[in-house]
C-alpha positions as CSV (number, residue, x, y, z in Angstrom):
1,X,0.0,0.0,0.0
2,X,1.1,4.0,-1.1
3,X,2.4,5.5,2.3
4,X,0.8,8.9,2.8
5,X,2.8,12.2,3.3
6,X,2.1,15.3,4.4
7,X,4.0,18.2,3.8
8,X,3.8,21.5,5.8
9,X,5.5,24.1,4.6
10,X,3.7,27.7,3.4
11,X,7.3,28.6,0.7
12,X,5.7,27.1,-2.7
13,X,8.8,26.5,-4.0
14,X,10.4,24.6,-1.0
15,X,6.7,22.3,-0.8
16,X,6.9,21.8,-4.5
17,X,10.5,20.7,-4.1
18,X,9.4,18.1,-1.8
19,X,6.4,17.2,-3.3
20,X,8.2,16.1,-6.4
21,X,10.9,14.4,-5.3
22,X,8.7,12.7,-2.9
23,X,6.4,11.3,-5.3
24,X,9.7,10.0,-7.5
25,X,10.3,8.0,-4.8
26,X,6.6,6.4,-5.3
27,X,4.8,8.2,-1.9
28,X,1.6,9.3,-2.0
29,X,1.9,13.4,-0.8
30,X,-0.9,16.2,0.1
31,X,0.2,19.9,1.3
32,X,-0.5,22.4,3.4
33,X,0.2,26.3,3.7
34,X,-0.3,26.2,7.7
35,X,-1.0,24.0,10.8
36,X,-5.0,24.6,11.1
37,X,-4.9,23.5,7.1
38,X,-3.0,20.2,8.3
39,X,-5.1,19.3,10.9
40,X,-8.0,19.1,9.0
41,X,-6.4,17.5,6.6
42,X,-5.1,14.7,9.1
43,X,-8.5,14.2,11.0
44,X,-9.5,13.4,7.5
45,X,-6.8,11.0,6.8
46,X,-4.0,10.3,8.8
47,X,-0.6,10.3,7.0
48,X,1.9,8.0,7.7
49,X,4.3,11.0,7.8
50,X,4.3,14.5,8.4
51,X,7.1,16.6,7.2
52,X,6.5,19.8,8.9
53,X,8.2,23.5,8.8
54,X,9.4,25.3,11.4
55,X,8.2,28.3,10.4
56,X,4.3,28.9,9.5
57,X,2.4,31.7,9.2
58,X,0.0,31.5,12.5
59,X,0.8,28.4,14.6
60,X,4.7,28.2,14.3
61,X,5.5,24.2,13.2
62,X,7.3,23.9,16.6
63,X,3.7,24.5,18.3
64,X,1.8,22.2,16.3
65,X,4.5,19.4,16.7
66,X,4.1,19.8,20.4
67,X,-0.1,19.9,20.5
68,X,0.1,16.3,17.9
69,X,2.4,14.7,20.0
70,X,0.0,15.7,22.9
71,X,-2.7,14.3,21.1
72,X,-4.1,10.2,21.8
73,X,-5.3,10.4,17.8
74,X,-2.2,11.7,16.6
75,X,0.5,11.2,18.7
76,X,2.2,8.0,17.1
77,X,2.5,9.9,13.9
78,X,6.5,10.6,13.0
79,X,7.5,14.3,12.4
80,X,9.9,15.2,10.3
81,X,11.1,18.9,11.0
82,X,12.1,20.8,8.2
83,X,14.0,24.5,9.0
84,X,16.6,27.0,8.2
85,X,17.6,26.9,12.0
86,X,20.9,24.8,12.2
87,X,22.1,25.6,15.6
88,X,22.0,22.7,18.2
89,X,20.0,23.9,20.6
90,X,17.1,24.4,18.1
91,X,17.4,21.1,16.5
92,X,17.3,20.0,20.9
93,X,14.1,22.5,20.9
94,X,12.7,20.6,17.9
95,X,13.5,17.3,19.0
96,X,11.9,17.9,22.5
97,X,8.6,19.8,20.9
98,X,8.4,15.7,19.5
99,X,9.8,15.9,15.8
100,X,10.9,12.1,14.9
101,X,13.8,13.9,13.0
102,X,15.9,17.2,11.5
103,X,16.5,18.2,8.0
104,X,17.9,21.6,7.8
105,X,17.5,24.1,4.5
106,X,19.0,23.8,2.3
107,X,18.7,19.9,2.2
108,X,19.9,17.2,-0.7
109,X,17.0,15.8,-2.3
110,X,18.5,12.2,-1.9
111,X,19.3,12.6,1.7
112,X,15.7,14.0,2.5
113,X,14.3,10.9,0.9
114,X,16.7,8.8,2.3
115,X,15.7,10.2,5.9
116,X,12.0,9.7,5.2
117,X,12.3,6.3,4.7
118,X,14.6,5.8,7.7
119,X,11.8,7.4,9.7
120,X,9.3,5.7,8.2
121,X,11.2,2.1,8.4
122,X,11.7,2.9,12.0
123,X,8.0,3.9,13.1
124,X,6.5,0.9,11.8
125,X,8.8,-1.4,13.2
126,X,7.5,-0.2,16.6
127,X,7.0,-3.7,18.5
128,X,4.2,-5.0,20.6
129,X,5.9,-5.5,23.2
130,X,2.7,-7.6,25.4
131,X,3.5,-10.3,22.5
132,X,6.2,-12.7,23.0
133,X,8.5,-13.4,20.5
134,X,9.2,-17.0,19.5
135,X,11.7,-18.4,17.2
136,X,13.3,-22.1,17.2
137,X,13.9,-22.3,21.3
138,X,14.2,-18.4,21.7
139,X,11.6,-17.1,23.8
140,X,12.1,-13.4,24.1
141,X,9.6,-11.2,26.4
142,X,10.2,-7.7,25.2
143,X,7.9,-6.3,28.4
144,X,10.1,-7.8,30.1
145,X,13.0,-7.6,29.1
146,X,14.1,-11.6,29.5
147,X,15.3,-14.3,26.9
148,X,14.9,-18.0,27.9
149,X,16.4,-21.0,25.7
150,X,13.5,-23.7,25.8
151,X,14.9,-27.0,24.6
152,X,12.4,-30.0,24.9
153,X,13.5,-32.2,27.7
154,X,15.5,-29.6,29.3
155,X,14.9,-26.8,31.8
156,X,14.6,-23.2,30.0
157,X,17.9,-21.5,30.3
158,X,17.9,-17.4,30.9
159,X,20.5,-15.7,28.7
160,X,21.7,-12.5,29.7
161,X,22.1,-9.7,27.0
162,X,22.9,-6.3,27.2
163,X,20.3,-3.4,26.1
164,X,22.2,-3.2,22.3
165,X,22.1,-7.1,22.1
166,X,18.6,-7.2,23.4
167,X,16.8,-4.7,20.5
168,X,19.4,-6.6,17.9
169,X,17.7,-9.8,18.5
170,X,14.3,-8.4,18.9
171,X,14.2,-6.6,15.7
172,X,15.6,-9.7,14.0
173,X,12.7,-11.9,16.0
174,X,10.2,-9.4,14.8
175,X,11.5,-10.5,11.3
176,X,12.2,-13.8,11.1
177,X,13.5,-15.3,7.7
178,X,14.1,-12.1,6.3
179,X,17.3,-11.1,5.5
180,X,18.2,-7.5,6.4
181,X,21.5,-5.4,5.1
182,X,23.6,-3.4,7.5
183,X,21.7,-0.2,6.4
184,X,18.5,-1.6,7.5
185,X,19.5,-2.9,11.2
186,X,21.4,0.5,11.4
187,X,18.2,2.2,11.1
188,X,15.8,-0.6,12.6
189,X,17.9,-1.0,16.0
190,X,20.0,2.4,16.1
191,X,17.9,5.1,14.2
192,X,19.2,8.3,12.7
193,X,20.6,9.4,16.6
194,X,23.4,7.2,16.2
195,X,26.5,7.7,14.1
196,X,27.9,4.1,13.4
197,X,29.7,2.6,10.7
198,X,27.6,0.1,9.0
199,X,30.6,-2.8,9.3
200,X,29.8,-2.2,13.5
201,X,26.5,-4.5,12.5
202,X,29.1,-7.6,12.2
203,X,30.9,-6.8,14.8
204,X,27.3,-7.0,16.8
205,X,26.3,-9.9,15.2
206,X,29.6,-11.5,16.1
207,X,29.1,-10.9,19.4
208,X,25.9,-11.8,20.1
209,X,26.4,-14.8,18.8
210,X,28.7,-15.6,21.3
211,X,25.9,-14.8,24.2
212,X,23.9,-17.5,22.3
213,X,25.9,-19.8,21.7
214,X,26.2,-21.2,25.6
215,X,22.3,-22.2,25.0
216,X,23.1,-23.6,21.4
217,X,21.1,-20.7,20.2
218,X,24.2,-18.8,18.0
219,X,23.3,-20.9,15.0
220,X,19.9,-19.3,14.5
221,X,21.1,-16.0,13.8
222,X,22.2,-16.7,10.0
223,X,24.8,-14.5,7.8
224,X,23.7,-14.4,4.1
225,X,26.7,-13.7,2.1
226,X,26.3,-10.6,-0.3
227,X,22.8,-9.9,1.4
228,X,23.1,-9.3,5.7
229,X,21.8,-11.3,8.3
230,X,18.4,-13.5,9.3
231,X,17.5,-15.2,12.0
232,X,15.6,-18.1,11.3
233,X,14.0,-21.4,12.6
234,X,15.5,-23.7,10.4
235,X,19.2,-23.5,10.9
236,X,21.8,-25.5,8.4
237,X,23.6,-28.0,10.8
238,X,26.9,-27.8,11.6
């Protein structure tokens, strides 16, 4: 299904900029001049994104950020802020008004796409966490924040991982059988507020194989040469 985007921004020029490039990249896109305009526009649909200017004529985009992310209907909505205000602490005022991200003008076309679909990857990989996840004799409680090895005719075994490991292994459990690149755990497990080098992920994977492997649980987490990484339920045997 098209993904819906919303663009707020009252400079034609800058909105149609966006609007372009954003279709080009095969998203569905509406826009609006100023906040009260989007509003109505997201009570009739809800977009999956919003990309949203700092400043608007009226309500200021920093406002309106603030009053969705206060809102039950609207709150799990990612912002992306989009300003001419480069200095940290208003990218910190933006991020704590609840924008999702930061693109400052002017922006690369490719990079602004490439952040929306970060964004967008990220918000609907949100887990459940009241639903266990299950793979092979992983039992992962993400409410929790346990993993037990359950091997039939044996006692379930806790393994200990650290908070990094943990949200690894539950994005990959989320996932099972599909094969994710580097690019796509960077942005699944870390986001855009961490600056890593993509070749971290196998140092990562490396070692939380090595918390598995005690239970007999390292061979579930599969490499896929030329492609990334998998976990799966069907392991090749050693």
């Amino acid at each position: 299904m098209t993904q819906h985007i919303l663009v707020v921004e009252d400079e034609p020029s800058i909105a149609e900029l966006i609007a372009v490039n954003l279709a080009h990249a095969g998203f569905e896109v509406e826009r609006a001049l100023q906040s009260d305009q989007a509003l109505s526009m997201i009570n009739r649909k809800a977009p999956s994104l919003i990309v949203l200017d700092w400043m608007l004529p009226g309500k200021p985009g920093i406002q309106f950020a603030r009053e969705l992310k206060s809102n039950e209907k609207t709150k799990a909505i990612p912002i992306l802020m989009l300003t001419a205000r480069g200095e940290e602490a208003d990218k910190v005022a933006g991020l704590n008004a609840g924008a999702d991200d930061y693109v400052t003008k002017p922006f690369s076309p490719n990079e602004f796409i490439a952040r929306v679909k970060a964004l967008l990857r990220r918000h609907t990989s949100e887990p459940d966490i009241d639903a266990p996840l299950i793979v092979g004799p992983l039992r992962l409680d993400q409410g929790g924040h346990r993993l037990i090895a359950v091997w039939p005719g044996f006692d379930p075994k806790a393994i200990a991982l650290g908070p990094t490991y943990f949200k690894l292994l539950q994005f990959l459990m989320l996932n099972p059988e599909r094969v994710h690149t580097r690019n796509q755990l960077l942005d699944g497990v870390w986001g855009n507020d961490k600056y890593i080098d993509e070749r971290t992920i196998d140092v990562h994977i490396k070692r939380l194989r090595e918390a598995l492997q005690p239970s007999g649980c390292d061979r579930f987490v599969e490499t896929v040469r030329g492609a990334g990484y998998r976990i799966t339920k069907t392991p090749k045997e050693n």
